[in-house]
BAPAKOL-601564 format. One record per residue (C-alpha): x, y, z; residue in three letters. Coordinates in steps of 0.25 Angstrom, whole numbers, plus 5000, padded with zeros to 4 digits. Example, Ala and Ser with C-alpha at 12.3 -4.5 7.8 and 13.67 -1.06 7.14 Angstrom:
BEGIN
504949825031ALA505549965029SER
This chain:
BEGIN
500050005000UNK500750134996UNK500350245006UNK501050355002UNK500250455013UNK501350425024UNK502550495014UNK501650585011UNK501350625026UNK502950625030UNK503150705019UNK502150805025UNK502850785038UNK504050825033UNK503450945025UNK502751005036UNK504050985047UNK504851065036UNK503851155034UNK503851185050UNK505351195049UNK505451295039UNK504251375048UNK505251345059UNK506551415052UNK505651535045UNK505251555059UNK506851555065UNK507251655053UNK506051765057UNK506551755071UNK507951755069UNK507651895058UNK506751945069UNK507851975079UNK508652065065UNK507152135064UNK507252175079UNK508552225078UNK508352315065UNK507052365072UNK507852405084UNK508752465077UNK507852555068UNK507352605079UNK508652635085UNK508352535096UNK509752405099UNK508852285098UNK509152175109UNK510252085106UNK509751995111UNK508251965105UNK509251975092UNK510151845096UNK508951765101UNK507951805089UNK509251735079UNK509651625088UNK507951605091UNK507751605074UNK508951535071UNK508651425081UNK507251415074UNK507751405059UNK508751285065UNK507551205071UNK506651225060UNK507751175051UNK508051065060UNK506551025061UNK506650995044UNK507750925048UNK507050835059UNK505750825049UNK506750775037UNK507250685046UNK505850635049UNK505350615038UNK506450535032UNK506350425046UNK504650425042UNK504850395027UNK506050315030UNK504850225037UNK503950205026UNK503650075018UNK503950115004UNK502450094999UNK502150235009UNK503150314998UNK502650374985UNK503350314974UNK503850444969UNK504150504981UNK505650554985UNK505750554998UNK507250625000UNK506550754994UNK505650775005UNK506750765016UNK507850835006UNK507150965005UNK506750965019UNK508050955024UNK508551085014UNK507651155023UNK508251105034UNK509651145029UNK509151285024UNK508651325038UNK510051265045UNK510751385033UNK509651475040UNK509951445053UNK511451435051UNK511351575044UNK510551635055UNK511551595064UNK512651645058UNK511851785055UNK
């Protein structure tokens, strides 16, 4: 019996983790961006912005971008172990499942750039 439902649904798995992840690292870029708007802010209006809320808003952000990165990561990882557990007859006969995990984990590795540049930044 070929039930090709359960692929289907890691493959859903796997798309929504991905899509939480990048949620995660577009969330850590706003955040680590924000503490560079307060500071221009204050320094418009001839205020000196805290130092301080500067450092944790870029460590707080770039933290955020690493872990949505390695959630992809953990989510890729995941769903190799599921379809590595199903029968062949579950798998569409034209399906490639190395795509699915490939790309995934080329976002992971461009939101590690992101966060290795805010870092540095």
């Amino acid at each position: 019996m070929n039930d090709p439902r359960v692929f289907f649904a890691a493959e859903r798995t796997l798309l929504a983790w991905v899509r939480t992840g990048i949620t995660v690292m577009a969330l850590g870029f706003v955040v680590e961006r924000f503490g560079l708007f307060v500071s221009l802010i204050a320094h418009s209006s001839g205020q000196v912005a805290p130092r301080l809320h500067s450092a944790a808003s870029s460590a707080i952000g770039t933290l955020l971008v690493a872990a949505g990165a390695a959630v992809i990561v953990f989510a890729s990882i995941q769903q190799a172990r599921v379809v590595r557990t199903l029968p062949v007859t579950d798998l569409p006969p034209s399906s490639r499942i190395g795509w699915a995990i490939a790309v995934s984990l080329s976002f992971a590795a461009r939101g590690g750039a992101l966060a290795s540049y805010l870092a540095l930044t």
